[in-house]
C-alpha positions in Angstrom: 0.0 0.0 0.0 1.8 3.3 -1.0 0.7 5.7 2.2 -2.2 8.4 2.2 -1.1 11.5 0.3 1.6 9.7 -1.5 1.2 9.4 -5.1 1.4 5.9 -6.8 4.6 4.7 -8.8 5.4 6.6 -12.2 3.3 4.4 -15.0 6.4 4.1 -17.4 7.9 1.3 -15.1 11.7 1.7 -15.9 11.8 0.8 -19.5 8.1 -1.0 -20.2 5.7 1.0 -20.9 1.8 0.3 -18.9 0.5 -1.2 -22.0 4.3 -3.6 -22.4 4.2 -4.2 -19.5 0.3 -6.0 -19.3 1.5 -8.0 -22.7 4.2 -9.5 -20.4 1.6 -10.2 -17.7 2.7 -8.7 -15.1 -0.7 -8.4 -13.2 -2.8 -10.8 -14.9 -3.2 -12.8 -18.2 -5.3 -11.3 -21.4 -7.5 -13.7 -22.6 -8.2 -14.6 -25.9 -11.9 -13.3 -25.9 -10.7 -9.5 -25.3 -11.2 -10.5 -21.1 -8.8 -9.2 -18.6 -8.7 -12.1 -16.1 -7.3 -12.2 -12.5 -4.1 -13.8 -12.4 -2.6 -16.7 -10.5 -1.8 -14.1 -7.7 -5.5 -13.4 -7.3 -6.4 -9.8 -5.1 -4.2 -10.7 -2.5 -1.2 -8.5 -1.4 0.6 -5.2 -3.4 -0.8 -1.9 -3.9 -3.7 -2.5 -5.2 -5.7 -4.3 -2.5 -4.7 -1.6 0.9 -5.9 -1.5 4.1 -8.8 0.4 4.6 -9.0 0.8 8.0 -8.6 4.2 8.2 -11.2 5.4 5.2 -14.7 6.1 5.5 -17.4 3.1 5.5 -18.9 2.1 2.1 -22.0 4.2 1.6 -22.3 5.1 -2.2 -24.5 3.1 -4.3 -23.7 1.6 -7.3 -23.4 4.1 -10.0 -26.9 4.1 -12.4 -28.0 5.2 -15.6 -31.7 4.5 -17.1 -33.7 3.6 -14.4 -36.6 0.8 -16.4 -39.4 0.1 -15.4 -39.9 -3.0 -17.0 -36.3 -3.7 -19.5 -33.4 -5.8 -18.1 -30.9 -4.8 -15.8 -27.0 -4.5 -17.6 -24.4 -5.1 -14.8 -21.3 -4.0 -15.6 -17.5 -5.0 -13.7 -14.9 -2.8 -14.8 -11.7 -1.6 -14.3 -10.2 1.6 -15.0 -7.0 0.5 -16.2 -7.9 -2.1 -17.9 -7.7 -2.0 -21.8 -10.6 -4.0 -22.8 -13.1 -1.9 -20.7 -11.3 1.1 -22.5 -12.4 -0.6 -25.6 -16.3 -1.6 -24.0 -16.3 1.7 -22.7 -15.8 3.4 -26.6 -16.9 1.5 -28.6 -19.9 -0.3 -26.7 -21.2 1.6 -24.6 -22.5 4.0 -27.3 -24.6 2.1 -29.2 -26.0 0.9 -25.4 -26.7 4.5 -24.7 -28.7 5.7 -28.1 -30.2 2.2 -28.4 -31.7 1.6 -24.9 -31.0 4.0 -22.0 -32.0 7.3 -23.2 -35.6 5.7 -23.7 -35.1 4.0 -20.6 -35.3 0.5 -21.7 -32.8 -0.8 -19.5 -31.1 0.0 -16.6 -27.4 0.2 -15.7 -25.3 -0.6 -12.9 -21.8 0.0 -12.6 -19.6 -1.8 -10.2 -15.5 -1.1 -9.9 -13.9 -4.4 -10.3 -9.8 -3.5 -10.3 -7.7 -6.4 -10.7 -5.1 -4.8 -10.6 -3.9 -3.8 -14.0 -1.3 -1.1 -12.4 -1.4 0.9 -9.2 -4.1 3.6 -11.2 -6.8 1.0 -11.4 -7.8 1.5 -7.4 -6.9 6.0 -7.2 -8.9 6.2 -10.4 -11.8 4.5 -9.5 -11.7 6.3 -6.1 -11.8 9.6 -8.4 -14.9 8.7 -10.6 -16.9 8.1 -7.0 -15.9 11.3 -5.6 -17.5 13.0 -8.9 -20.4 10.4 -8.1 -20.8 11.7 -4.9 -20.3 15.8 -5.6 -22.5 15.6 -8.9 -24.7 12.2 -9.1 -24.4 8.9 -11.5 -24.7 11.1 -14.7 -21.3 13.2 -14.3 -19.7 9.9 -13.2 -20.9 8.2 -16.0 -19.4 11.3 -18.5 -16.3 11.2 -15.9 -15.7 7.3 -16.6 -15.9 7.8 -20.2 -13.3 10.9 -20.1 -11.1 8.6 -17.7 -11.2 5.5 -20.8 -10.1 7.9 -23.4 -7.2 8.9 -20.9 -5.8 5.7 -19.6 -2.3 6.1 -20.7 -1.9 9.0 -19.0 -3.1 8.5 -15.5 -2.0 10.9 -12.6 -3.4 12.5 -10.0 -3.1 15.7 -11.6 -4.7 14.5 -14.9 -7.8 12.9 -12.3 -8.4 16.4 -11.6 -7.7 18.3 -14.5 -11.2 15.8 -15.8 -13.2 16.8 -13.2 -12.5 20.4 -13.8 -13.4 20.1 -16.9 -17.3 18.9 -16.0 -17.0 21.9 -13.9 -16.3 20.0 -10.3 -14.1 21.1 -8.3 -10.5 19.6 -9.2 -8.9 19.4 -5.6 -11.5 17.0 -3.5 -10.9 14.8 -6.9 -7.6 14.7 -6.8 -7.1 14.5 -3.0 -9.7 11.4 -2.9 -7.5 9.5 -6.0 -4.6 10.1 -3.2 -5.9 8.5 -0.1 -8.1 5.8 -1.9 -11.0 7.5 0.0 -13.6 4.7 -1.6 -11.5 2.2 -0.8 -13.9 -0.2 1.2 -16.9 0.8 -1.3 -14.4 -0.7 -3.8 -13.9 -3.6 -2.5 -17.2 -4.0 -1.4 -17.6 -4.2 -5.1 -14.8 -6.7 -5.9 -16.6 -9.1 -2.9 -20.3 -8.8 -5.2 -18.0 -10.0 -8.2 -16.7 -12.5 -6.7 -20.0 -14.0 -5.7 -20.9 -13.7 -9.0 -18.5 -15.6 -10.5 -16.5 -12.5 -12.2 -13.1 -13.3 -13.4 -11.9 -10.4 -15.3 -13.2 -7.3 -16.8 -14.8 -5.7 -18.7 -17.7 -8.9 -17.1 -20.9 -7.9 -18.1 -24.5 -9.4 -16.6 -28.1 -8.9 -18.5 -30.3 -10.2 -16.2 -28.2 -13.2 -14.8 -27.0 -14.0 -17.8 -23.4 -13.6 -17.8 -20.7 -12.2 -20.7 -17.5 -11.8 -21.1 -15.8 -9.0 -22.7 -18.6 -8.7 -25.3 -19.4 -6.8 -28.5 -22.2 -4.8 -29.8 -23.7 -7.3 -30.8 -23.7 -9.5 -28.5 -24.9 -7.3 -25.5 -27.6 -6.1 -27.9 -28.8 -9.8 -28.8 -28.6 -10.5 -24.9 -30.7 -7.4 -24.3 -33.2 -7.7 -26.8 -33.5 -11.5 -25.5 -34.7 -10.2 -22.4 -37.2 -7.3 -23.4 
């Protein structure tokens, strides 16, 4: 655990970049299906999985977006770091938002799910619910995206910099990155996974039924099965 108010270790990592660096599986093992799996290591141990002893209790909700009545729920387990949710989050995600959650057909849930990729997956994540709690599920759902298109450049200061520009304040963002302030709503998160059978990210649930890493056209078929 790097200590509260202490940056994390620079993302270059000597000579391997983040994105070398995950090709030599370092932290965990790409599968074949586009699914960033846990690794024989598991959560235990290293940066990624602190102490949280000394943040506050777990009290945010899951992140939501749609709110149906009636349509399947679409459970997402992510993590910020990871380049497959980048590539959910981009190219995915989109179509799931014109096709289905601006009429409210479904509803979303997003749940942090770091395994670790590097020691951003955790402060980043811990970002996104600070702008969840200061400005609701929306703005963290706009912050997550801005976050995606970012990855390779993760810092405290860049954490910020995003929030400023949704107009929220940069330095509670930042400062919560720092101490892992979400830290036991985060792995509050990682224990629902878990009991769900989640392996890796992105791991995405319509209903129960569960998919891994999947594309546009299989989340759509697996909505539209359920409508």
């Amino acid at each position: 655990m790097f200590a509260s108010g202490m940056a994390p270790p620079d993302r270059t990592m000597g000579k391997y970049t983040r994105r070398q660096y995950l090709k030599a599986g370092a932290f965990g093992v790409a599968g074949a299906t586009g699914l960033y799996i846990v690794g024989a290591g598991g959560f235990g141990g290293g940066p990624s999985t602190p102490d949280c002893e000394t943040t506050p209790p777990a009290d945010l909700d899951a992140p939501t977006l749609g709110q149906s009545s009636s349509g399947p729920t679409v459970v997402e387990f992510s993590d910020f770091s990871c380049p497959h949710c980048r590539e959910f989050a981009l190219n995915v995600m989109p179509t799931l938002r014109q096709q289905y959650l601006q009429s409210r057909k479904i509803t979303y849930r997003h749940y942090d799910f770091p395994i670790p990729v590097d020691d951003w997956s955790r402060p980043a994540a811990s970002a996104a619910r600070e702008v969840q709690r200061r400005s609701g599920d929306t703005a963290f759902a706009r912050y997550a995206t801005a976050l995606y298109r970012h990855q390779d450049d993760f810092s405290d200061d860049l954490f910020a910099s995003l929030a400023e520009d949704i107009n929220i304040a940069p330095d509670p963002v930042r400062k919560a990155a720092r101490d892992q302030a979400y830290c036991r709503t985060i792995n509050e998160n990682i224990q629902k996974g878990q009991q769900k059978g989640v392996e890796g990210t992105p791991t995405i649930f319509v209903n129960e039924k569960k998919l891994e890493a999947p594309n546009t056209k299989q989340l759509t078929d697996a909505i539209d099965q359920h409508r």
